[in-house]
C-alpha positions in Angstrom: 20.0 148.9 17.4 23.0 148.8 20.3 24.0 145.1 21.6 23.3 144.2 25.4 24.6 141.6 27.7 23.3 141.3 31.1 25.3 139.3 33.9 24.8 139.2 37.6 27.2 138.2 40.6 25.2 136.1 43.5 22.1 137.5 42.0 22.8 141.3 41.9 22.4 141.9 38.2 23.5 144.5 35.7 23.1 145.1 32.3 26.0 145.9 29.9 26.7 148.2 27.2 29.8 148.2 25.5 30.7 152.0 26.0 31.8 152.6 22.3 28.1 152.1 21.2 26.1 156.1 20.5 24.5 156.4 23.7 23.0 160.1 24.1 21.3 160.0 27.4 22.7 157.3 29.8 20.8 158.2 32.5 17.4 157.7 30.9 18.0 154.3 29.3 19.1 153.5 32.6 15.8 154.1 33.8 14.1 152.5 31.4 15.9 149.5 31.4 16.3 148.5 34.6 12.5 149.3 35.7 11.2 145.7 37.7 7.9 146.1 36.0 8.0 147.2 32.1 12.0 146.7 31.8 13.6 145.1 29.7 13.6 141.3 30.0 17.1 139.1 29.8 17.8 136.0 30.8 14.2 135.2 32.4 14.3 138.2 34.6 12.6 142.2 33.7 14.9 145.0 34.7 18.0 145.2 36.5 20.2 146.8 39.7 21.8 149.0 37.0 23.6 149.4 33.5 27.2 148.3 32.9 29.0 151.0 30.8 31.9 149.7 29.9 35.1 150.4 27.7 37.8 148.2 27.3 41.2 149.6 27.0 44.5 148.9 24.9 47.6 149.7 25.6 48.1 148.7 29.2 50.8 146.5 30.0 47.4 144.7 32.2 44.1 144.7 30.1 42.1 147.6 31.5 38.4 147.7 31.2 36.6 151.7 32.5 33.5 150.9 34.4 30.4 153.6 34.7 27.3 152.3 36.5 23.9 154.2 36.0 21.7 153.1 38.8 18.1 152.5 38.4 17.0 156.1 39.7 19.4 157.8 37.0 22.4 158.4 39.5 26.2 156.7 39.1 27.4 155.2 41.8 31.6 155.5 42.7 32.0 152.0 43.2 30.3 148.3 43.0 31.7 145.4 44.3 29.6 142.9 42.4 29.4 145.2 39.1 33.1 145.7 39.3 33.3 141.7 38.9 31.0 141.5 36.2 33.0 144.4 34.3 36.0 142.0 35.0 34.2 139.2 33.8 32.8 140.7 30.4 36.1 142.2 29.7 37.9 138.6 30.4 35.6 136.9 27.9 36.2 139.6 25.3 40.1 139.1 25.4 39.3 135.4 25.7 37.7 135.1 22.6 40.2 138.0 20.7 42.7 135.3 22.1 44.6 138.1 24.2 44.6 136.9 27.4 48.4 135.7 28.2 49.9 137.1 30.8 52.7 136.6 33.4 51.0 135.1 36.0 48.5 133.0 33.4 50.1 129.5 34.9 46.7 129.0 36.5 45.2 130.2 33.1 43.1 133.3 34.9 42.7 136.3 33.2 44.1 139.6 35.5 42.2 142.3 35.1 42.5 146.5 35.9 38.8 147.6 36.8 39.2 151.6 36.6 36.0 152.7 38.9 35.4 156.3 40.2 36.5 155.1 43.8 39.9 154.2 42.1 41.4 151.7 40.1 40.6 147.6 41.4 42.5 144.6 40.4 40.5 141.6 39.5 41.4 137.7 38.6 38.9 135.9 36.5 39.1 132.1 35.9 37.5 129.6 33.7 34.8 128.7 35.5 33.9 133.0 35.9 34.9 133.1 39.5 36.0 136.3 40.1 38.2 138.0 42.7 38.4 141.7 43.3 40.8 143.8 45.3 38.5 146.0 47.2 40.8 148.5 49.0 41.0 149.1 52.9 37.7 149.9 54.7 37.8 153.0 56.2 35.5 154.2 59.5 37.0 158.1 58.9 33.9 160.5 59.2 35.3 162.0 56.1 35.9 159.3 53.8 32.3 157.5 54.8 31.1 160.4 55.1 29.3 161.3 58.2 28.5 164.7 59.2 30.9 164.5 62.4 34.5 164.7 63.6 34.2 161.3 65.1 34.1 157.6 63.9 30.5 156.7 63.8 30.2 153.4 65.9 27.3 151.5 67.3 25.1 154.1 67.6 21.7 154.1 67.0 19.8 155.4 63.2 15.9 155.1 63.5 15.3 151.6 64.8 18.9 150.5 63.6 22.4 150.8 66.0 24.6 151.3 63.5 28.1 151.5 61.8 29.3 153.6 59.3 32.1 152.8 56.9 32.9 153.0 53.2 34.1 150.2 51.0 34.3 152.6 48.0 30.7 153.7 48.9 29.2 154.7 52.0 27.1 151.5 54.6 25.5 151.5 57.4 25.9 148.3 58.9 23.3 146.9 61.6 24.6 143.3 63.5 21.1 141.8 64.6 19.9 138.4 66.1 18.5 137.4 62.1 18.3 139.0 59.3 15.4 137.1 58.0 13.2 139.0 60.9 14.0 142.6 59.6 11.5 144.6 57.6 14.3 146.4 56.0 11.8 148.2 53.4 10.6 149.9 56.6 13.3 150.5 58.7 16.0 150.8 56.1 14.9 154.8 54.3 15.3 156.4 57.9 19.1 155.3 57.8 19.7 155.8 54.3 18.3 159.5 54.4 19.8 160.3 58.3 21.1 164.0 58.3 24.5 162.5 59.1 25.2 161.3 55.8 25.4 164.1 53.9 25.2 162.0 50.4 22.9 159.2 51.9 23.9 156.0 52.4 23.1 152.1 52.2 21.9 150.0 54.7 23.1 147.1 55.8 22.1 144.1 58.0 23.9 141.5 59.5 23.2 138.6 61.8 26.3 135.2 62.2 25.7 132.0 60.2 28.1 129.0 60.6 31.3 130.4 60.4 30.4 134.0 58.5 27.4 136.1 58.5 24.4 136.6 56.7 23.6 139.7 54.8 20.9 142.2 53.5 21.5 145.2 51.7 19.1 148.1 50.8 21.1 150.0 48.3 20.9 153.9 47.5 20.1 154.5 43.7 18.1 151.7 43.6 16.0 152.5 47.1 15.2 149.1 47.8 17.2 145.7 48.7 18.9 144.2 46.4 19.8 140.1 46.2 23.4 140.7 47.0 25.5 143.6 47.6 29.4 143.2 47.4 30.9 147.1 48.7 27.8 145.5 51.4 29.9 142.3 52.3 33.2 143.7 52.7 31.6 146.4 54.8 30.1 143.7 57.4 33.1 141.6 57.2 35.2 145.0 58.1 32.8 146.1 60.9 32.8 142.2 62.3 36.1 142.7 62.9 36.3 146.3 64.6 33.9 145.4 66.8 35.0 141.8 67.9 32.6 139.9 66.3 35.6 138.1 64.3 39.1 137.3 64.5 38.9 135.5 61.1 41.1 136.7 58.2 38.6 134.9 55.4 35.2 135.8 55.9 32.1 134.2 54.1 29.0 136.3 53.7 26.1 135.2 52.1 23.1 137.6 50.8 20.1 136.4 49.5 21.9 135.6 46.0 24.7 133.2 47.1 27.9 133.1 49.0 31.0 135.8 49.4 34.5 135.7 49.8 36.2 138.2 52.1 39.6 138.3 52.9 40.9 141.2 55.1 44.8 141.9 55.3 47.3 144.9 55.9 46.6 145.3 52.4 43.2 145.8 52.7 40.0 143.9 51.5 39.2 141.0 48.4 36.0 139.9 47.6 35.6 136.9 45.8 32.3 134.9 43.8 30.7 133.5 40.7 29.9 135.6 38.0 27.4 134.3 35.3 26.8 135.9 31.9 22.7 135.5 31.8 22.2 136.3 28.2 21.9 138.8 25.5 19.8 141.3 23.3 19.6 143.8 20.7 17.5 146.8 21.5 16.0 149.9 19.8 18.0 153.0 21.4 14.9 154.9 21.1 12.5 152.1 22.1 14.5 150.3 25.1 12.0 147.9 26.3 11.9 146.6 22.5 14.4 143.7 22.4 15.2 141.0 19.6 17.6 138.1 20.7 21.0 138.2 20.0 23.2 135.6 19.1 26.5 135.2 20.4 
């Protein structure tokens, strides 16, 4: 029997397994987790947008927690946005309740913490009420950091039945502005994109229309080849494209998937992205029977 948490950010949900816990084959309990239909069922909801691996760290002079996240289809992916402030969040209640949490800048009483990712180490800030606010990086349009199979910066240009723009914010989106988002069959139009010849490792698709002062989003993620209820690496990647092509001046952007509203801020510095983070409840399950829960208690 292993222990399993499951949280979600704006909707985009993970399960989590502490990484410490005998875990043979990460890739198939992945699978069978997260599967829609006959997953495993937390927190009124079956399956999941991926597993959580997670290892928290002593010591750091900051608490470090190593994140691993086994998409539905088996792959890892380099970077989350939205997992990456779960991870933050889980490891923030753990040193909560081992009472470790002081820190120098703790006046505010929120809980700084080092996300290690495959895309590069991310800080996060965590406060009581699970908010969460990540330090994303810069957004880069290089062909070779997206990457597209070119020389140049792939802008505005059309993919299938998209005119898209490519840029990675720790993974690789194509981003789409269009007159609403609500009026896109992404399931349709989205695989031509994702698959296009000029991304060599695939990539996700993203849609964008403006709403009020921000935009609206919808994401159709790689590894789990479908769209997902929020998409954070997704929302710093339309709030970075709004502003290389005009469509904002704005230094705090709000972006709102289907799940709920983000927080983007874009500096010198590079990107934050900021949200709620709720822990949705827990289970025990058989490692060699993963769709066999019990509850588990706190």
């Amino acid at each position: 029997m292993i222990p399993i948490e499951k949280y979600h950010g704006t909707g985009n949900d993970f399960f989590v397994v502490d990484a410490v816990e005998p875990v043979a084959d990460r890739r198939e309990l992945a699978i069978r987790l997260c599967d829609r239909e006959d997953g495993l069922a937390v927190g009124g909801s079956v399956g999941a947008d991926g597993v959580l691996f997670l290892a928290l760290e002593d010591g750091y002079a900051s608490p470090r927690v190593v994140m691993t996240l086994v998409q539905p289809d088996g792959s890892t992916a380099p970077m989350c946005g939205n997992g990456a402030r779960c991870a933050a969040a889980w490891a923030a209640r753990r040193l909560r309740r081992r009472g470790e949490h002081e820190s120098p800048d703790d006046a505010d009483d929120e809980t700084t913490v080092m996300v290690d990712t495959q895309a590069g180490t991310r800080r996060a800030t965590v406060d009581d009420d699970r908010n969460v606010t990540l330090e994303m990086g810069v957004p880069s349009f290089a062909p070779a950091a997206v990457p597209v199979a070119r020389d140049e910066p792939l802008v505005e240009e059309p993919i299938g039945e998209l005119t898209a723009t490519a840029v990675s914010t720790g993974v690789p989106h194509a981003v789409a502005f269009v007159d609403d988002v609500s009026s896109v069959d992404l399931a349709a139009v989205a695989p031509t994109v994702r698959h296009a010849e000029t991304f060599p490792r695939g990539a996700n698709v993203t849609v964008a229309s403006p709403h009020d002062e921000g935009f609206e989003q919808r994401t159709y993620e790689r590894g789990i080849e479908g769209e997902t209820r929020s998409c954070g690496t997704g929302a710093v990647a339309v709030a970075a494209v709004a502003r290389e092509l005009g469509h904002t001046d704005a230094a705090s952007i709000a972006v709102r998937p289907p799940g709920g509203r983000l927080d983007i801020r874009l500096d010198e510095r590079g990107a934050t992205l900021a949200g709620p983070t709720e822990r949705e409840g827990t289970a025990e399950i058989h490692i060699d029977n993963p769709q066999s829960a019990e509850a588990a208690g706190d």
